[in-house]
N, CA, C and O atoms as CSV, one atom per row, in Angstrom:
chain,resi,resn,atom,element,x,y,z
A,1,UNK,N,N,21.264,33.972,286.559
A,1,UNK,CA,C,20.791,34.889,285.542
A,1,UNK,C,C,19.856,35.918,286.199
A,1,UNK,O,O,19.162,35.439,287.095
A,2,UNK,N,N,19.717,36.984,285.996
A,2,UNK,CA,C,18.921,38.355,286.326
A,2,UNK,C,C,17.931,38.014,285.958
A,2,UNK,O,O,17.883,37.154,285.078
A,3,UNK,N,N,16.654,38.625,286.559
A,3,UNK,CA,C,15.299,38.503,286.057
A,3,UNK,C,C,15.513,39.703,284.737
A,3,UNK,O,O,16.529,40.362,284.516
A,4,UNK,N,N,14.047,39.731,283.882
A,4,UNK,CA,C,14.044,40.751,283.413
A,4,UNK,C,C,13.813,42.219,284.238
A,4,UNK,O,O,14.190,43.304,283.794
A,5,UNK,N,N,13.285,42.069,285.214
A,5,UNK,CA,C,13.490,43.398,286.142
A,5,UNK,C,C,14.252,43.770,286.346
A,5,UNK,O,O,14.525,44.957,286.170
A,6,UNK,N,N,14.932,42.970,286.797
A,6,UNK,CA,C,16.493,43.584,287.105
A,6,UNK,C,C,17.365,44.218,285.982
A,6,UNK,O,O,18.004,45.268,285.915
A,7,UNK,N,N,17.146,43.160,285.107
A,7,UNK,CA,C,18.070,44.076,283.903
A,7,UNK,C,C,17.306,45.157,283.765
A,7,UNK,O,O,17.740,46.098,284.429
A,8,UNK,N,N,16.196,45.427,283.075
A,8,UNK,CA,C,14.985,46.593,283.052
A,8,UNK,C,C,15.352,47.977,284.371
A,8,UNK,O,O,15.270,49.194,284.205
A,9,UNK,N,N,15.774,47.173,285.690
A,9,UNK,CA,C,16.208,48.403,286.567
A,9,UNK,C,C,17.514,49.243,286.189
A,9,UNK,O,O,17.563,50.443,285.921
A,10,UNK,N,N,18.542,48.337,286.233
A,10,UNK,CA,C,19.885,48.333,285.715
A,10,UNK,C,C,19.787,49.777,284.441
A,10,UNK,O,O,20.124,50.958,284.357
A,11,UNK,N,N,19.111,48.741,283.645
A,11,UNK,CA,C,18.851,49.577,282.379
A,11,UNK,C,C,18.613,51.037,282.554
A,11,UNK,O,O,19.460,51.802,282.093
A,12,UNK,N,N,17.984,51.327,282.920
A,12,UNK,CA,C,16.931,52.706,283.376
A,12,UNK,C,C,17.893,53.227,284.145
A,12,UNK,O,O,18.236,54.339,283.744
A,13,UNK,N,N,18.604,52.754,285.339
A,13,UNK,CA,C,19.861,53.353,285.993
A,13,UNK,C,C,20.873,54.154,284.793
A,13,UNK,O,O,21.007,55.370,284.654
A,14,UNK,N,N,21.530,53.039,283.985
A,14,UNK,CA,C,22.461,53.338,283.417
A,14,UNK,C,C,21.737,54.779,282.451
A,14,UNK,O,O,22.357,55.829,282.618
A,15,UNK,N,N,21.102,54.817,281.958
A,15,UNK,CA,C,20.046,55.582,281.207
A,15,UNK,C,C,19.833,57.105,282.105
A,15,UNK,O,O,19.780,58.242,281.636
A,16,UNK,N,N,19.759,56.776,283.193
A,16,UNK,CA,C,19.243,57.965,284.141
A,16,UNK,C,C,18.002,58.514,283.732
A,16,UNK,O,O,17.738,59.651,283.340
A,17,UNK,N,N,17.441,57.734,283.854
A,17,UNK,CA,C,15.622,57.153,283.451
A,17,UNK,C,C,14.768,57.171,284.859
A,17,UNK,O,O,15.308,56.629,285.824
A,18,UNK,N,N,13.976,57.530,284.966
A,18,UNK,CA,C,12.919,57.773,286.781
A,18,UNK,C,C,12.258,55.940,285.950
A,18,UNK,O,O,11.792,55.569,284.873
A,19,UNK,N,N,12.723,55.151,287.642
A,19,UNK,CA,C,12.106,54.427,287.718
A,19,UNK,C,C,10.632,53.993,287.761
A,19,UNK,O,O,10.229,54.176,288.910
A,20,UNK,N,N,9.538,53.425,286.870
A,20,UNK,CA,C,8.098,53.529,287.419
A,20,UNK,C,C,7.800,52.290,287.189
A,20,UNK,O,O,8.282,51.350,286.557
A,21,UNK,N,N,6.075,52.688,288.442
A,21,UNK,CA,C,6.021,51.002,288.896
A,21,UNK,C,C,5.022,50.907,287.359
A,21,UNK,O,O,4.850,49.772,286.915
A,22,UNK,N,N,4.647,51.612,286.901
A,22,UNK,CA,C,3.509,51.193,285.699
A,22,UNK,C,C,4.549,50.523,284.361
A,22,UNK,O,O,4.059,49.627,283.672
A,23,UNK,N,N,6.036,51.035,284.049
A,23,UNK,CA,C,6.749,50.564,283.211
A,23,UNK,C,C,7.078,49.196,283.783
A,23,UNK,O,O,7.461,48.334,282.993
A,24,UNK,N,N,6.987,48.955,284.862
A,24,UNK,CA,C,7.798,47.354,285.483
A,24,UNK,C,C,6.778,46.924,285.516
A,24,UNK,O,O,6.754,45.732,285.209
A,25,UNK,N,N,5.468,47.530,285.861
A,25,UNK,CA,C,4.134,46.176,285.266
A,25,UNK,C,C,3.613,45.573,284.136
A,25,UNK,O,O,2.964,44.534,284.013
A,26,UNK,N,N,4.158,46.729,282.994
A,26,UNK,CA,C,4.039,46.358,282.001
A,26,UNK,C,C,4.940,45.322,281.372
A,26,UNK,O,O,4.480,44.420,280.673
A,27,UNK,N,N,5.981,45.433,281.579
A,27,UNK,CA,C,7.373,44.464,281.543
A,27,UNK,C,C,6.635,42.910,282.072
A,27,UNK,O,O,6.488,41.894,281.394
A,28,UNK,N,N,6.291,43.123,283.361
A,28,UNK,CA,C,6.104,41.862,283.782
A,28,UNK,C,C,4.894,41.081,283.161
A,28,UNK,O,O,4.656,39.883,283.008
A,29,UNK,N,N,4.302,42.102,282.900
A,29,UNK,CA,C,2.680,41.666,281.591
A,29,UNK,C,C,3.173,41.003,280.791
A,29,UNK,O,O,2.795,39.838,280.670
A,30,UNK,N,N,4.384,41.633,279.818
A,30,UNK,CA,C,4.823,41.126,278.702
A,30,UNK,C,C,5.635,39.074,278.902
A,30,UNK,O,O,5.615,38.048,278.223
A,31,UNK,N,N,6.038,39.383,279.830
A,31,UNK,CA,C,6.590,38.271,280.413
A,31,UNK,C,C,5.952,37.291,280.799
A,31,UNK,O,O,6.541,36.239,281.045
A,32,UNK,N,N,4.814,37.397,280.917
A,32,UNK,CA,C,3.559,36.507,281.181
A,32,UNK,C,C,2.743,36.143,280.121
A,32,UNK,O,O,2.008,35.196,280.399
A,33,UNK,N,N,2.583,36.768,278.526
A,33,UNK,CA,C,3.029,36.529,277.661
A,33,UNK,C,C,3.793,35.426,276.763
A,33,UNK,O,O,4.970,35.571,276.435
A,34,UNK,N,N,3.053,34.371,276.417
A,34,UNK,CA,C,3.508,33.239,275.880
A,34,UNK,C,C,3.528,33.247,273.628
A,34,UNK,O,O,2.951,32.472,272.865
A,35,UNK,N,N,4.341,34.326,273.339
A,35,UNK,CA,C,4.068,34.796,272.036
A,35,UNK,C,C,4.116,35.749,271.902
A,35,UNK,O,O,4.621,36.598,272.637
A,36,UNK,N,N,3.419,35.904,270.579
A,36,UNK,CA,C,3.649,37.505,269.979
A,36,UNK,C,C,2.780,38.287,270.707
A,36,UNK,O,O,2.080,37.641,271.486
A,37,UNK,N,N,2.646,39.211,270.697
A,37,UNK,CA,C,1.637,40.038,271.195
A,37,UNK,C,C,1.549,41.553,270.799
A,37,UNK,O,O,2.625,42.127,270.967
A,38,UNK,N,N,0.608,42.292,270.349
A,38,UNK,CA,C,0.546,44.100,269.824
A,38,UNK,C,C,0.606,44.578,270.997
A,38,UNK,O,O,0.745,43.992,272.070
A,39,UNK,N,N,0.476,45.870,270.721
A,39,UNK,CA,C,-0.180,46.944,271.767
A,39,UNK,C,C,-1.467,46.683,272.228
A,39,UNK,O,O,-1.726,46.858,273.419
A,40,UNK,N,N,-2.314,46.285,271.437
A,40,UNK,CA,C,-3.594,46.608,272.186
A,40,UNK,C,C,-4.082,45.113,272.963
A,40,UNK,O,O,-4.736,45.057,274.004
A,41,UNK,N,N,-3.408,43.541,271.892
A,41,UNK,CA,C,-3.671,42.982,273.475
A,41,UNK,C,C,-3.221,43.084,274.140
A,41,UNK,O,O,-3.804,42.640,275.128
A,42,UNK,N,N,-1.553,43.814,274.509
A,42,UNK,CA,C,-1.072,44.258,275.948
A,42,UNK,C,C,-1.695,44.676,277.063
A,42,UNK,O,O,-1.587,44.284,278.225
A,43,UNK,N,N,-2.642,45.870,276.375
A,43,UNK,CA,C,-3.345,47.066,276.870
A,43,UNK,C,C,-4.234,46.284,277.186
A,43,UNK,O,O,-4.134,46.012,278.382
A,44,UNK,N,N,-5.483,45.526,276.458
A,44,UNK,CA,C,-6.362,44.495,277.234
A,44,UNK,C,C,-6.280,43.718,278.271
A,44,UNK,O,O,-7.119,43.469,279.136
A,45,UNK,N,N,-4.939,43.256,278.093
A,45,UNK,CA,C,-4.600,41.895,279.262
A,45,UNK,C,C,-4.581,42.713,280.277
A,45,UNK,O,O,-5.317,42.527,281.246
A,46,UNK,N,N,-3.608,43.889,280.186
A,46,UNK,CA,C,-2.884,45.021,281.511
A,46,UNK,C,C,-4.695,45.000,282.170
A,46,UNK,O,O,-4.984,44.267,283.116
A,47,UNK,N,N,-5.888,46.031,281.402
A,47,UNK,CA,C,-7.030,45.906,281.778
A,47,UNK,C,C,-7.847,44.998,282.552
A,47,UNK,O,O,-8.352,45.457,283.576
A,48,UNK,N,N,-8.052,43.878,282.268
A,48,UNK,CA,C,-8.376,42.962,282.583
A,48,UNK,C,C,-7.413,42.615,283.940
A,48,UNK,O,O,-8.314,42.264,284.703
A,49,UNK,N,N,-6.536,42.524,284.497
A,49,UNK,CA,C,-6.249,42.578,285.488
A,49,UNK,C,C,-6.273,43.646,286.639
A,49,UNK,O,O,-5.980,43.588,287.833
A,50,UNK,N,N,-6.676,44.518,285.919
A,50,UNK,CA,C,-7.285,45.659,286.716
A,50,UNK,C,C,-6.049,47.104,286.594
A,50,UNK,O,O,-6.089,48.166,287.215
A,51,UNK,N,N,-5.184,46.708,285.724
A,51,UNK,CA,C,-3.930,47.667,286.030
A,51,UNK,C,C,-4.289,48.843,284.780
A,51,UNK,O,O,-4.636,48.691,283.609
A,52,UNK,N,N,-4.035,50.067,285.611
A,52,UNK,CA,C,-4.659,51.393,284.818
A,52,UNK,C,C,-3.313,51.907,284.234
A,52,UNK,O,O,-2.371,52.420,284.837
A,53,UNK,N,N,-3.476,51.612,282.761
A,53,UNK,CA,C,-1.785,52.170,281.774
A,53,UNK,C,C,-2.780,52.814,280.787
A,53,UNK,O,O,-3.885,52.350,280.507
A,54,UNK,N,N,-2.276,53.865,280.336
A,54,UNK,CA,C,-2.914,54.121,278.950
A,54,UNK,C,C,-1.573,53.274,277.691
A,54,UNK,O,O,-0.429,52.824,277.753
A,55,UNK,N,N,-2.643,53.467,276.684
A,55,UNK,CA,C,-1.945,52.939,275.274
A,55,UNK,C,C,-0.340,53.717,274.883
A,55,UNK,O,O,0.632,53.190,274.343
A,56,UNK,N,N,-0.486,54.989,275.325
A,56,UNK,CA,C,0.813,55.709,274.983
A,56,UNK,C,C,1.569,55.843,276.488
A,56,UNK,O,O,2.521,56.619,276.567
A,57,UNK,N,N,1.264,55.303,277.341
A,57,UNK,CA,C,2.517,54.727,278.227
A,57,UNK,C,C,3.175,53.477,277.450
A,57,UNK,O,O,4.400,53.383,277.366
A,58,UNK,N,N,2.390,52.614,276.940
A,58,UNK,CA,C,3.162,50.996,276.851
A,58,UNK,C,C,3.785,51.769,275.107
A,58,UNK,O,O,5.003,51.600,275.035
A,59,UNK,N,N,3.515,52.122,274.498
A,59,UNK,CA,C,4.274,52.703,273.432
A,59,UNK,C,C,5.428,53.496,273.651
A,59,UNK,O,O,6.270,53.523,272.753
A,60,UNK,N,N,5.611,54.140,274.676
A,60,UNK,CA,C,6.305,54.718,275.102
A,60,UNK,C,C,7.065,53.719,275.758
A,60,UNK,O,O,8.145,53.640,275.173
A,61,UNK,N,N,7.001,52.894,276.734
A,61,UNK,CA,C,7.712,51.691,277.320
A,61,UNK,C,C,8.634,50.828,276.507
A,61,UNK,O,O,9.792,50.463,276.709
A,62,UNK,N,N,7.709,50.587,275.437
A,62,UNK,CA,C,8.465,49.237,274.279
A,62,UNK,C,C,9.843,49.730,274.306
A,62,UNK,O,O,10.694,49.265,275.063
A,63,UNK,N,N,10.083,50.809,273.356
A,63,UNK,CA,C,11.663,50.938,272.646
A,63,UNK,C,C,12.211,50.770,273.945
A,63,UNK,O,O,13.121,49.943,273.886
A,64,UNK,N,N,11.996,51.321,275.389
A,64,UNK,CA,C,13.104,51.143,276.571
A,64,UNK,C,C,13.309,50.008,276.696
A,64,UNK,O,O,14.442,49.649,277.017
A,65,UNK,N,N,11.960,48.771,276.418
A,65,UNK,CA,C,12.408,47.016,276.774
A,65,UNK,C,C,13.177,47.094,275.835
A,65,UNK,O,O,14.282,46.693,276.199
A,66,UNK,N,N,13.168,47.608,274.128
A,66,UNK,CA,C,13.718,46.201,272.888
A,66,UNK,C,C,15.542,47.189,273.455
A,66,UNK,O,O,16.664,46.685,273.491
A,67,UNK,N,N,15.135,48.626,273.793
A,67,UNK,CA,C,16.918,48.803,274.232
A,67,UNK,C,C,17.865,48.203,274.830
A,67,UNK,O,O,19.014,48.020,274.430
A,68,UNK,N,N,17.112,47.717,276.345
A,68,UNK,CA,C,17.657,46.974,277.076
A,68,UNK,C,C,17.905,45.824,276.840
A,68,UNK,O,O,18.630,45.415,277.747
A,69,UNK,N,N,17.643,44.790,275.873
A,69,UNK,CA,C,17.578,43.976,274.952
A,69,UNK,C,C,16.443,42.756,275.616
A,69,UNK,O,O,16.743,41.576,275.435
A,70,UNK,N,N,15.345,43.039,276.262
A,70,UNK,CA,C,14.246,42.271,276.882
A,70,UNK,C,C,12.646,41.764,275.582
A,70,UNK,O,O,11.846,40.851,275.789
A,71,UNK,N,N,12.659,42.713,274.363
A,71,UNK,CA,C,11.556,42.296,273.524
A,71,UNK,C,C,12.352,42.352,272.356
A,71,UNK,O,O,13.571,42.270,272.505
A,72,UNK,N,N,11.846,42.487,271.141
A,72,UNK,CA,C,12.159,42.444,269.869
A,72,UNK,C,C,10.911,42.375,269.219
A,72,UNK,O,O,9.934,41.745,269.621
A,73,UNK,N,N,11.046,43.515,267.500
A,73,UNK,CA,C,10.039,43.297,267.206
A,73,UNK,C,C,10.073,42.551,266.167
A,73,UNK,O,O,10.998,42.455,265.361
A,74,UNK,N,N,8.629,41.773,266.164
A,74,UNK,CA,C,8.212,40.056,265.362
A,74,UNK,C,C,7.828,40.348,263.845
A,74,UNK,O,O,8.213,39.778,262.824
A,75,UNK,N,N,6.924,41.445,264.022
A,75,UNK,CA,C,6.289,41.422,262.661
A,75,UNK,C,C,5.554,42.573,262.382
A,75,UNK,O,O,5.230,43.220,263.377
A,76,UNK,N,N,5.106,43.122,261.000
A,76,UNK,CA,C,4.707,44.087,260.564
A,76,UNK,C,C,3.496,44.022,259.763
A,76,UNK,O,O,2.648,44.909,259.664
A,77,UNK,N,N,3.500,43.019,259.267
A,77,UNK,CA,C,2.601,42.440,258.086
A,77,UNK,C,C,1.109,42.965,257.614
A,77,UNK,O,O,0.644,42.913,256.475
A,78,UNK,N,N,0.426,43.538,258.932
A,78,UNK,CA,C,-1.042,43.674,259.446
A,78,UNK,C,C,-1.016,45.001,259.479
A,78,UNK,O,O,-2.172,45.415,259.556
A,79,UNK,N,N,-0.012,46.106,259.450
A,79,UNK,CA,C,0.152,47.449,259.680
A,79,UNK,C,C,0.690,47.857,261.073
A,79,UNK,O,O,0.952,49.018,261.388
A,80,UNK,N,N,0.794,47.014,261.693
A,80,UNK,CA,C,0.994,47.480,262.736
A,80,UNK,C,C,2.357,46.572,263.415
A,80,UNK,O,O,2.688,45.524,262.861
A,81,UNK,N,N,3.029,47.019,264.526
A,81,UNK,CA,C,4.184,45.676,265.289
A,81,UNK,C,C,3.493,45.019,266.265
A,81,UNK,O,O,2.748,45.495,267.123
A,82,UNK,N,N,3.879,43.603,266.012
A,82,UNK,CA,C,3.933,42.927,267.200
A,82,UNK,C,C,5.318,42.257,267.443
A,82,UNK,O,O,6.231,42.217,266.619
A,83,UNK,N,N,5.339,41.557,269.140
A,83,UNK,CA,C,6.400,41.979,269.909
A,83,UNK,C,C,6.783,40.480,270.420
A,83,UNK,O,O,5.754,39.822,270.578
A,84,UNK,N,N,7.733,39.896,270.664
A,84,UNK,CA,C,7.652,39.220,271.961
A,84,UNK,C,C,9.377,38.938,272.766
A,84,UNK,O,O,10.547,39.101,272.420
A,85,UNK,N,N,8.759,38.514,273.798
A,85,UNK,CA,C,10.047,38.883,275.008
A,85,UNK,C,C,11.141,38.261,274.365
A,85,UNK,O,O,10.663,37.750,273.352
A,86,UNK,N,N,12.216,38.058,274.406
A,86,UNK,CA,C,13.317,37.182,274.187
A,86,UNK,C,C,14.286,37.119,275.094
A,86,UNK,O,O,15.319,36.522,274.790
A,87,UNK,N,N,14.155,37.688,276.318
A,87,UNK,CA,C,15.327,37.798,276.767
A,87,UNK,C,C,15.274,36.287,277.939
A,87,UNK,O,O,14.238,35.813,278.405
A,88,UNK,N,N,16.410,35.878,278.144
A,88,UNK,CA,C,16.715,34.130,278.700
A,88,UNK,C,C,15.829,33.707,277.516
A,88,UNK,O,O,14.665,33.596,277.901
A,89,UNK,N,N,15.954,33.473,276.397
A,89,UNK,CA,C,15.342,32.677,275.381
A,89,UNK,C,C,16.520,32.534,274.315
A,89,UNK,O,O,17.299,33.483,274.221
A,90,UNK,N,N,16.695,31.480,273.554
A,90,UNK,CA,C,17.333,31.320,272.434
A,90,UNK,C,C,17.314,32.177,271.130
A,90,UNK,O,O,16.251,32.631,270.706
A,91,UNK,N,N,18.447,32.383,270.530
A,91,UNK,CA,C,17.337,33.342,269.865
A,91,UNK,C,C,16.657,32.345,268.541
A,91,UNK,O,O,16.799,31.134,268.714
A,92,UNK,N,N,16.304,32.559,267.906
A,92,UNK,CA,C,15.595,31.834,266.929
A,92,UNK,C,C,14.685,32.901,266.076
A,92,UNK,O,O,14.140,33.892,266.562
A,93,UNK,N,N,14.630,32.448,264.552
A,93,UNK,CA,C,13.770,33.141,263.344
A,93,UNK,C,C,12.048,32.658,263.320
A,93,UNK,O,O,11.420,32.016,264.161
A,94,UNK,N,N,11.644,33.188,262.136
A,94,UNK,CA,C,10.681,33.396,261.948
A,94,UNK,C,C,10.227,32.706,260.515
A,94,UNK,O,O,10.897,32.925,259.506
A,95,UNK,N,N,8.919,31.765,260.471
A,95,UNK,CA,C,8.688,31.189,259.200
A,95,UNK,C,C,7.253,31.832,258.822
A,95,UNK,O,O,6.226,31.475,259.400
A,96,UNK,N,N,7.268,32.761,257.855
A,96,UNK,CA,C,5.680,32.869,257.605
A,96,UNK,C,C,4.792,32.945,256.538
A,96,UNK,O,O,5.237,33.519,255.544
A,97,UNK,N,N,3.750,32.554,256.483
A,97,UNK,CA,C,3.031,32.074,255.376
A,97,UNK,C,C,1.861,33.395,254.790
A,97,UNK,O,O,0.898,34.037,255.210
A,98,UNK,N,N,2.610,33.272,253.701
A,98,UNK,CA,C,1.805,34.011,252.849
A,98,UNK,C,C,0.369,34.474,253.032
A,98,UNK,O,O,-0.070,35.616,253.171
A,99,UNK,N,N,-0.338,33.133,252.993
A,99,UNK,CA,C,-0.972,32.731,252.817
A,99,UNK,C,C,-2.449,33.129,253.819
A,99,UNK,O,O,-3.413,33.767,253.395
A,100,UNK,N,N,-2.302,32.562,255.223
A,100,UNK,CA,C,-2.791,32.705,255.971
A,100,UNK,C,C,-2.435,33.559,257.464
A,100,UNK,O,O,-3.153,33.833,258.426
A,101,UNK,N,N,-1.308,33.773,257.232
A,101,UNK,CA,C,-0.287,34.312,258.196
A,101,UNK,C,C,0.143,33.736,259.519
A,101,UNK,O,O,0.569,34.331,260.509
A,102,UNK,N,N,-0.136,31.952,259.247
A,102,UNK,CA,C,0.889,31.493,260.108
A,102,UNK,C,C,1.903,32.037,260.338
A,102,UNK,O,O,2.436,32.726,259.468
A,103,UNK,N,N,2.577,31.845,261.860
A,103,UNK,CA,C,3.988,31.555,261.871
A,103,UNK,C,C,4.495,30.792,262.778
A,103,UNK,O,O,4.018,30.565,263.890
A,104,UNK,N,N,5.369,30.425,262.370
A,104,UNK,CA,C,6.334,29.738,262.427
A,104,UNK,C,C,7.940,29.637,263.338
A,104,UNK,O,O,8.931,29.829,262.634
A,105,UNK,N,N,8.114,29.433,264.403
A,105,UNK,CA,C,9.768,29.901,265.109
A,105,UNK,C,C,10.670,28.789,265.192
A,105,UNK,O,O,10.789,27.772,265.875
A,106,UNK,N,N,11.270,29.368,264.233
A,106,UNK,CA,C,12.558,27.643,264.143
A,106,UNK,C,C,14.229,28.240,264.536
A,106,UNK,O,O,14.482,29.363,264.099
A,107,UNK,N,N,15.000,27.743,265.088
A,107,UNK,CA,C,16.434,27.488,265.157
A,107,UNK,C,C,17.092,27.119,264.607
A,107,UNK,O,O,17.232,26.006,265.114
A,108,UNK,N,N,18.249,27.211,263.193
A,108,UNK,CA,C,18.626,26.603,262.660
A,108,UNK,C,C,20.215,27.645,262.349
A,108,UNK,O,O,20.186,28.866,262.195
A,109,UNK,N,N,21.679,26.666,262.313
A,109,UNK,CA,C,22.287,27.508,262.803
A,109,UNK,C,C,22.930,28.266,261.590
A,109,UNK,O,O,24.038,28.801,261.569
A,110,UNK,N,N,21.942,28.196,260.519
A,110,UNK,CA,C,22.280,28.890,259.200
A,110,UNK,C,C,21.769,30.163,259.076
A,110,UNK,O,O,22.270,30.973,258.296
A,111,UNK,N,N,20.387,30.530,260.087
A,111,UNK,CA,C,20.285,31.936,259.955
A,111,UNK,C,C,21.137,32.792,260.726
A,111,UNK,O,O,21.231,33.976,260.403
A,112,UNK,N,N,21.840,32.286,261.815
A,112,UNK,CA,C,22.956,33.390,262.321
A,112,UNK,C,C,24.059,33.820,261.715
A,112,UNK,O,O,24.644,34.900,261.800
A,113,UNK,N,N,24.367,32.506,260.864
A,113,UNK,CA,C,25.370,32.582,259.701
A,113,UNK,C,C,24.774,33.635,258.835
A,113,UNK,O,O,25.349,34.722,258.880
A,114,UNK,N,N,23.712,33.532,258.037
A,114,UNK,CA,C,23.616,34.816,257.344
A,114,UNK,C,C,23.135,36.231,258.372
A,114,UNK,O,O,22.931,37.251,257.715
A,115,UNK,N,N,23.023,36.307,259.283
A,115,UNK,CA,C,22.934,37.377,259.682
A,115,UNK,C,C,24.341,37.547,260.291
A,115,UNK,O,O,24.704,38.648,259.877
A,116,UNK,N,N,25.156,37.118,260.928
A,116,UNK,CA,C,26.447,37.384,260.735
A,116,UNK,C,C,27.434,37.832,259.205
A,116,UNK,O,O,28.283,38.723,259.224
A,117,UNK,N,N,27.169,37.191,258.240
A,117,UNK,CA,C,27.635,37.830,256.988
A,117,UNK,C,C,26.828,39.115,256.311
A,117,UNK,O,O,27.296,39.664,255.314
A,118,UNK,N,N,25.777,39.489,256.824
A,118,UNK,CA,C,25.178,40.457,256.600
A,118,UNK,C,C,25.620,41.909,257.459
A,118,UNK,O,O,25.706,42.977,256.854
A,119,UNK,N,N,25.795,41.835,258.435
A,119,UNK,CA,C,26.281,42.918,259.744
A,119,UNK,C,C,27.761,43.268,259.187
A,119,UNK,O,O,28.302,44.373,259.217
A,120,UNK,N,N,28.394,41.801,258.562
A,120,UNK,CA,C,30.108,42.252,257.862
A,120,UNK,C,C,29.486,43.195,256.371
A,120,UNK,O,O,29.684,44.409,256.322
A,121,UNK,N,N,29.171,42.885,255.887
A,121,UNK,CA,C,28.784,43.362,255.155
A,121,UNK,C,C,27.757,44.431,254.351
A,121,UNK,O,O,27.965,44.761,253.183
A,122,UNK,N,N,26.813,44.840,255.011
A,122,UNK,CA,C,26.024,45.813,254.866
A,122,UNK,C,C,25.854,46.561,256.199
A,122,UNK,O,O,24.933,47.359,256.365
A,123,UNK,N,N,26.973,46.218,257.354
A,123,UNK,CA,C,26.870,47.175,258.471
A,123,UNK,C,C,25.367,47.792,259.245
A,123,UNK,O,O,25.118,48.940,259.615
A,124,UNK,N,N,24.443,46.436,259.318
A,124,UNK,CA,C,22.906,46.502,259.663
A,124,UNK,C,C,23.326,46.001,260.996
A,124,UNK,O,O,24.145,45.085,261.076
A,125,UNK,N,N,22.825,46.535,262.006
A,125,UNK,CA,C,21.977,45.453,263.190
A,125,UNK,C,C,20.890,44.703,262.660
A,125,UNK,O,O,19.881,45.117,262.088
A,126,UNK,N,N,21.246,43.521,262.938
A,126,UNK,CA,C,19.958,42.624,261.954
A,126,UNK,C,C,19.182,42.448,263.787
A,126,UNK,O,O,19.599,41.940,264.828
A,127,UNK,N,N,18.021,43.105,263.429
A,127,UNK,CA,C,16.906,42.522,264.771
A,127,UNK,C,C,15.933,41.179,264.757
A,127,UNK,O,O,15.609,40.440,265.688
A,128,UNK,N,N,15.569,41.140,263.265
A,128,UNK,CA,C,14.809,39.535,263.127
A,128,UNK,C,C,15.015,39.443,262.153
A,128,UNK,O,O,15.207,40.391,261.392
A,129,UNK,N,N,15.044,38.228,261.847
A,129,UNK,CA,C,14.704,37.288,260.947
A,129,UNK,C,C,13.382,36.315,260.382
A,129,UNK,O,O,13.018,35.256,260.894
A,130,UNK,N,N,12.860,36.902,259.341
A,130,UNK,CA,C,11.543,36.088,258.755
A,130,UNK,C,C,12.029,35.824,257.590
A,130,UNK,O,O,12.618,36.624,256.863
A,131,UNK,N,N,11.716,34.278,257.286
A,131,UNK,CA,C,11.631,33.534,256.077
A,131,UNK,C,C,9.896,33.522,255.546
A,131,UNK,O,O,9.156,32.813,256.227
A,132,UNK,N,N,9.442,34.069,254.698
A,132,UNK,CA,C,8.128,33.955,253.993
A,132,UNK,C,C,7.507,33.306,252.769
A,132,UNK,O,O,7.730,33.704,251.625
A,133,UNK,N,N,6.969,32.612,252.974
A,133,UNK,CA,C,5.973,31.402,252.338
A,133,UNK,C,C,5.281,31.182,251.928
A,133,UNK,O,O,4.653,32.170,251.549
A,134,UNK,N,N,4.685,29.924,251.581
A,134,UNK,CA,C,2.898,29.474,251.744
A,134,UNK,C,C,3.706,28.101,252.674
A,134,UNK,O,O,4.761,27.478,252.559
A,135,UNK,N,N,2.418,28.083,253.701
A,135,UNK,CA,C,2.501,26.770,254.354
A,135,UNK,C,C,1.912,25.364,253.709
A,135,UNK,O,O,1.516,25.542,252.557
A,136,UNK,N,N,1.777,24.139,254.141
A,136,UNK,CA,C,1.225,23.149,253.177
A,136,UNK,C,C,-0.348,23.364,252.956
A,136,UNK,O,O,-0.932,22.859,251.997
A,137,UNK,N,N,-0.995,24.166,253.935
A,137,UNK,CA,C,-2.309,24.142,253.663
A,137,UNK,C,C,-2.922,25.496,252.565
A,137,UNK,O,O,-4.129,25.592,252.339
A,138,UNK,N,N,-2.278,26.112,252.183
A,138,UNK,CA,C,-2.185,27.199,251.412
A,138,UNK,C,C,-2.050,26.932,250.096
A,138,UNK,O,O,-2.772,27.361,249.195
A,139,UNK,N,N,-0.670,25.874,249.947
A,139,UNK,CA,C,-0.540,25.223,249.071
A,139,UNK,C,C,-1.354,24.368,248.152
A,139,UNK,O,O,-1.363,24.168,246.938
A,140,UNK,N,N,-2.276,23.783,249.549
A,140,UNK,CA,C,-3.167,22.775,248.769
A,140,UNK,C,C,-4.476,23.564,248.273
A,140,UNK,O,O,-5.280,23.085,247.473
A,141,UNK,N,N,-4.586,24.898,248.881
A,141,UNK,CA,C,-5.693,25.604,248.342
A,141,UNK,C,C,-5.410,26.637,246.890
A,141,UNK,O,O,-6.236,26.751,245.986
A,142,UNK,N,N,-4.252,27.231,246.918
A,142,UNK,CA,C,-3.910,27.838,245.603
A,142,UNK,C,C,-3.741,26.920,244.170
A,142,UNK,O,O,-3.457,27.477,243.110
C-alpha cells in the first residue's frame, strides 16, 4: 500500500499542482493525528513543533487532501469543520449526541447499504455519515 505521501505526490502530479514541502508537512501533521481535528488545532500542533504554515495555507491544503481521497470532513456542529485522515482506514460512520457532543465511530454494514441506495437514488456523493442522538448520560440528565 502507498503511504499517504505518495498518493498526495501522485495526486498533485496528476493535477499539475507545484509540489510543496509545507503542504506534505501538513499532510504528515494530519497523519499523526489520532481523531478529529479543526484548523486551528492543526495550526497549533504544526506550531508547536516549530513548523511555520499560516492558517490559510492548511485551508487551502485540506480540499487537495479530501480530493485525493486522504481526509474527509467529520463534522459541522460547532460552526466550523473538523477533519480526520481516512485513508488505509476502514471506512466507518459517525454516532452523535445531542446532548453533549460526544461521538461516536462505529462500522456496521447497514450504513453502506443506505448510502449505496442513496447515490442510486438521489445521485449524491455521500462523504459521511452521522447518526444523531442523546447518549445514555444525557438521557439520564434530561
Amino acid at each position: 500500500m502507498k503511504s499517504e505521501l505518495q498518493v498526495f505526490q501522485e495526486f498533485i502530479l496528476q493535477r499539475g499542482l507545484r509540489r510543496t514541502l509545507e503542504r506534505e508537512r501538513v499532510l504528515q501533521e494530519i497523519f499523526e493525528i489520532h481523531g478529529h481535528f479543526d484548523v486551528e488545532e492543526l495550526y497549533l500542533k504544526l506550531r508547536e513543533k516549530g513548523v511555520k504554515v499560516s492558517r490559510a495555507s492548511i485551508y487551502r491544503a485540506l480540499p487537495l487532501f479530501r480530493e485525493a481521497g486522504l481526509i474527509r470532513e467529520a463534522d459541522f456542529s460547532d460552526g466550523h469543520w473538523h477533519y480526520e485522515h481516512i485513508y488505509g482506514h476502514s471506512r466507518h460512520s459517525h454516532l452523535k449526541c445531542l446532548g453533549c457532543g460526544e461521538m461516536v465511530e462505529f462500522e456496521e454494514p447497514s450504513p453502506q447499504d443506505l448510502e449505496e441506495h442513496w447515490v442510486k437514488r438521489y445521485r449524491y456523493r455521500i462523504v459521511a455519515l452521522e447518526v444523531q442522538g442523546y447518549c445514555p448520560a444525557c438521557q439520564q440528565g434530561a
